[in-house]
C-alpha positions in Angstrom: -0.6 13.4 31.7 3.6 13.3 31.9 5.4 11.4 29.4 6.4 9.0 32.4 2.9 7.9 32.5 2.0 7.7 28.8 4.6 5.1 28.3 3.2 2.9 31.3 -0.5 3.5 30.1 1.0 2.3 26.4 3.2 -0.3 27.8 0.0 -2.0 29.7 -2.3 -1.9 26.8 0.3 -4.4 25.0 0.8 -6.5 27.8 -3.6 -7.1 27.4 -2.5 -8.2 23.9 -3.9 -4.5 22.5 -1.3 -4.1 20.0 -3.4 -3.9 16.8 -2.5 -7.6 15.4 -4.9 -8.3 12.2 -5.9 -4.9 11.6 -5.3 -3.2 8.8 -5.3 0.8 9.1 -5.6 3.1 6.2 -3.6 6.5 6.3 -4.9 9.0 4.4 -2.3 11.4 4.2 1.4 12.8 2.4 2.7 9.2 2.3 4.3 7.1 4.0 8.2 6.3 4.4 9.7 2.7 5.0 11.3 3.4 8.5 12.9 0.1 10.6 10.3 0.6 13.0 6.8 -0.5 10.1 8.7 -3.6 10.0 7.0 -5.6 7.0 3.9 -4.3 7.5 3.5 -1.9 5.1 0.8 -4.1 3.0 0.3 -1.6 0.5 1.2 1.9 -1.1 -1.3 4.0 -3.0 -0.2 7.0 -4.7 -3.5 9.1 -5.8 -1.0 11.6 -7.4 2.0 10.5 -9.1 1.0 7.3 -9.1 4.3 5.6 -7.6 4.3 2.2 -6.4 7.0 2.3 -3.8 6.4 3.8 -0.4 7.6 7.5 -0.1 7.0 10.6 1.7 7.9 13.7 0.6 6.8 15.9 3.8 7.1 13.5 6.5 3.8 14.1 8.4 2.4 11.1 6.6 5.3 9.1 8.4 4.6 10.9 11.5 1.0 10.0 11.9 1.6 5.9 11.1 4.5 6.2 13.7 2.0 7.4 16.7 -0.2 4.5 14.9 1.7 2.0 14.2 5.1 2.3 15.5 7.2 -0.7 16.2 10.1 1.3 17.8 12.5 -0.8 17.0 14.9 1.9 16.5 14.7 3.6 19.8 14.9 0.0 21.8 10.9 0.6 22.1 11.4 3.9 23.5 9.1 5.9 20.6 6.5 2.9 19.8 2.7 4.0 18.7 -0.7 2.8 20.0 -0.9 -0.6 17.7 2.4 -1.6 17.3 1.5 -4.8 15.3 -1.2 -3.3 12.9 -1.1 -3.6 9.2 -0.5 0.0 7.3 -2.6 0.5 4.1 -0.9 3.6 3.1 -2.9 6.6 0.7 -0.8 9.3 -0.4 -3.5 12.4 -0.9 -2.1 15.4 0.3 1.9 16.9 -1.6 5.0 17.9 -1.0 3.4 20.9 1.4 0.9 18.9 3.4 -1.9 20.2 0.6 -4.2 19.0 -1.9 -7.6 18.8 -3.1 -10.9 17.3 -1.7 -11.3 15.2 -4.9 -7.6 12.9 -4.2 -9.3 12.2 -0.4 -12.4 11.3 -1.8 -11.0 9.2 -4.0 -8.7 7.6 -1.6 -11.6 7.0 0.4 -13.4 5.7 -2.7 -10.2 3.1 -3.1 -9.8 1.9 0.5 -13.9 1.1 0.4 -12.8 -1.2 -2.7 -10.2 -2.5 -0.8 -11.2 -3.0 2.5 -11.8 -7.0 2.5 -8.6 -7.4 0.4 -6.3 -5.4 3.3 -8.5 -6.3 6.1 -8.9 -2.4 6.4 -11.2 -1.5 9.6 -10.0 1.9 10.1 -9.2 5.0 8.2 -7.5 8.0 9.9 -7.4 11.6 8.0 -5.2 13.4 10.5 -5.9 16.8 8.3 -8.6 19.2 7.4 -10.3 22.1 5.6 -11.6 25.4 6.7 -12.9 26.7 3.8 -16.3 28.5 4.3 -18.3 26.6 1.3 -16.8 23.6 2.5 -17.8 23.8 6.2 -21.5 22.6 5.6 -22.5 18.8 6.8 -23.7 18.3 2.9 -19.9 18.9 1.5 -18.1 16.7 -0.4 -15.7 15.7 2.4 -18.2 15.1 4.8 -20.3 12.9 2.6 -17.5 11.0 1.9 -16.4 10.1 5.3 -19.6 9.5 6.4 -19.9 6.7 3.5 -16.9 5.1 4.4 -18.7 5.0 8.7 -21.6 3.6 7.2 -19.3 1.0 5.1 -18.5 -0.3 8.2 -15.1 1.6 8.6 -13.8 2.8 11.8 -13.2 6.6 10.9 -10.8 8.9 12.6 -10.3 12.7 11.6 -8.6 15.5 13.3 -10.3 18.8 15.1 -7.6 20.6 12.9 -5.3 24.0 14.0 -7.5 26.5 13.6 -9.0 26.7 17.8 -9.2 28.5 19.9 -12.7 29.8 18.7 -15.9 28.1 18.6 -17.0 26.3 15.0 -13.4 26.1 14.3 -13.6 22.4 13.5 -12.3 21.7 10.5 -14.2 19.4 7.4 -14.7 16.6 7.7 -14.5 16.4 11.7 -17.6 18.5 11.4 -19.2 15.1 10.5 -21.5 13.9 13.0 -21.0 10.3 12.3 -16.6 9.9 12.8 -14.5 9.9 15.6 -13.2 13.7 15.7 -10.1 13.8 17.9 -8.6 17.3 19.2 -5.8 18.2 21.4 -5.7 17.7 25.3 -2.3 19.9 26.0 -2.5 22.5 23.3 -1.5 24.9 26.1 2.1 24.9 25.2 3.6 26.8 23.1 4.8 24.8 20.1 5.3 25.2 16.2 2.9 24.5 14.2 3.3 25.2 10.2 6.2 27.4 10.5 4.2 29.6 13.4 4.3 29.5 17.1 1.3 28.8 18.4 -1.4 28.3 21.9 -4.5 26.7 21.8 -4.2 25.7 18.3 -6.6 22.7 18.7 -10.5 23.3 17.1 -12.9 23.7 19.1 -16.8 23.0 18.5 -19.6 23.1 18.4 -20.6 22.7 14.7 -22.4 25.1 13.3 -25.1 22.3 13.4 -24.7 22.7 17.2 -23.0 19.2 17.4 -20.7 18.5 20.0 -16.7 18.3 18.7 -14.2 17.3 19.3 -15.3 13.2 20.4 -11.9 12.8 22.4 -8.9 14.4 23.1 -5.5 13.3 23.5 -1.9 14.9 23.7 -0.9 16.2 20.0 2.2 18.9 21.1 5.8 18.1 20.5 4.9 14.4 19.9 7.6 12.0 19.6 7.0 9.4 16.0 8.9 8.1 12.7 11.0 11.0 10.6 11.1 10.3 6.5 14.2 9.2 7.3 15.9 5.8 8.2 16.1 5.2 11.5 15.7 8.6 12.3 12.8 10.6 14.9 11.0 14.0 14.6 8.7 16.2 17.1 5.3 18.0 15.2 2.6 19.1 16.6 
């Protein structure tokens, strides 16, 4: 799909009124900066390791992902605007400086947004990162429990396929989970940079080692367009 006809494809879905309004979408992630284009829609900020209360990001992939969500682009005259361009932003800050951290802050981010869910009118919960850890690849790990909770809470859960394709059983935990939305990447044939390296087929690839059938969707991940930790300001990752 050219970019040409993304826009069009984006551009009708909020002409049908699709534009998120009155639904609150929990990032669980590196954070989340205050660019032009969240508007006032940043209900809440969550910081499961320094504890801060004001909205930051101190990698800018946390920023990324709630731009492709929940972009107004309002600083690109609508230009760079995400999928739900209205939606609330419950943002979860789990992962550091690096884009790291440790299963224990997601599960407990998971553990706060279930509290919270009728509070922030919270219906989904995107985790746009993964393990590959071999103890940690099994359907009864930690991770996977926990995002399997939070589906049968009633959440809406989205996870990434992860970078670790092109193999087979190279989804990463918790998309492994046979219950959430795993999402992979349709155009991982170009050459882009990923994590410092250049990289093809990046994208896992399933099945499971349980035989299940991942990713649940693709869409185009390379050199995508969002919100920079930055005011104002754009950034391609892949």
């Amino acid at each position: 799909m050219d970019q040409a006809k993304k826009w069009i494809h984006c551009d009708g879905a909020y002409r049908l009124g699709l534009t998120g309004k009155g639904v609150g979408v929990a990032v669980l992630d590196t954070g989340i900066f205050p660019h032009r284009d969240f508007e006032n829609r940043i209900v809440v900020f969550n910081d499961m390791l320094k504890r801060r209360f004001l909205p930051y990001d101190d990698n800018g992939h946390g920023t990324h992902i709630s731009g492709i969500i929940g972009g107004k682009g309002l600083s690109s005259d609508g230009r760079y605007q995400g999928v739900a361009p209205e939606c609330s932003l419950i943002s979860v800050k789990v992962l550091d400086q690096k884009g790291n951290g440790f299963a224990s802050d997601v599960l407990s981010g998971l553990k706060w947004v279930e509290r919270h869910k009728q509070e922030y009118g919270i219906r989904i919960i995107n985790i746009s990162v993964g393990s590959f850890s071999k103890k940690g690849m099994s359907e009864d790990s930690a991770l996977v429990r926990g995002v399997d909770a939070a589906w049968d809470a009633g959440f809406v859960v989205v996870v990434a396929a992860g970078n670790n394709g092109p193999g087979q059983h190279t989804i990463t935990t918790p998309g492994i989970s046979r219950k959430v939305i795993t999402v992979g990447c349709s155009d991982d044939y170009k050459e882009v940079d990923v994590a410092g390296s250049r990289m093809i087929d990046y994208s896992g690839r399933g099945p499971t080692s349980a035989c299940v059938c991942k990713p649940d969707i693709v869409a185009p991940g390379s050199s995508i367009i969002s919100c920079a930790n930055r005011q104002n300001g754009y950034t391609v990752k892949s």
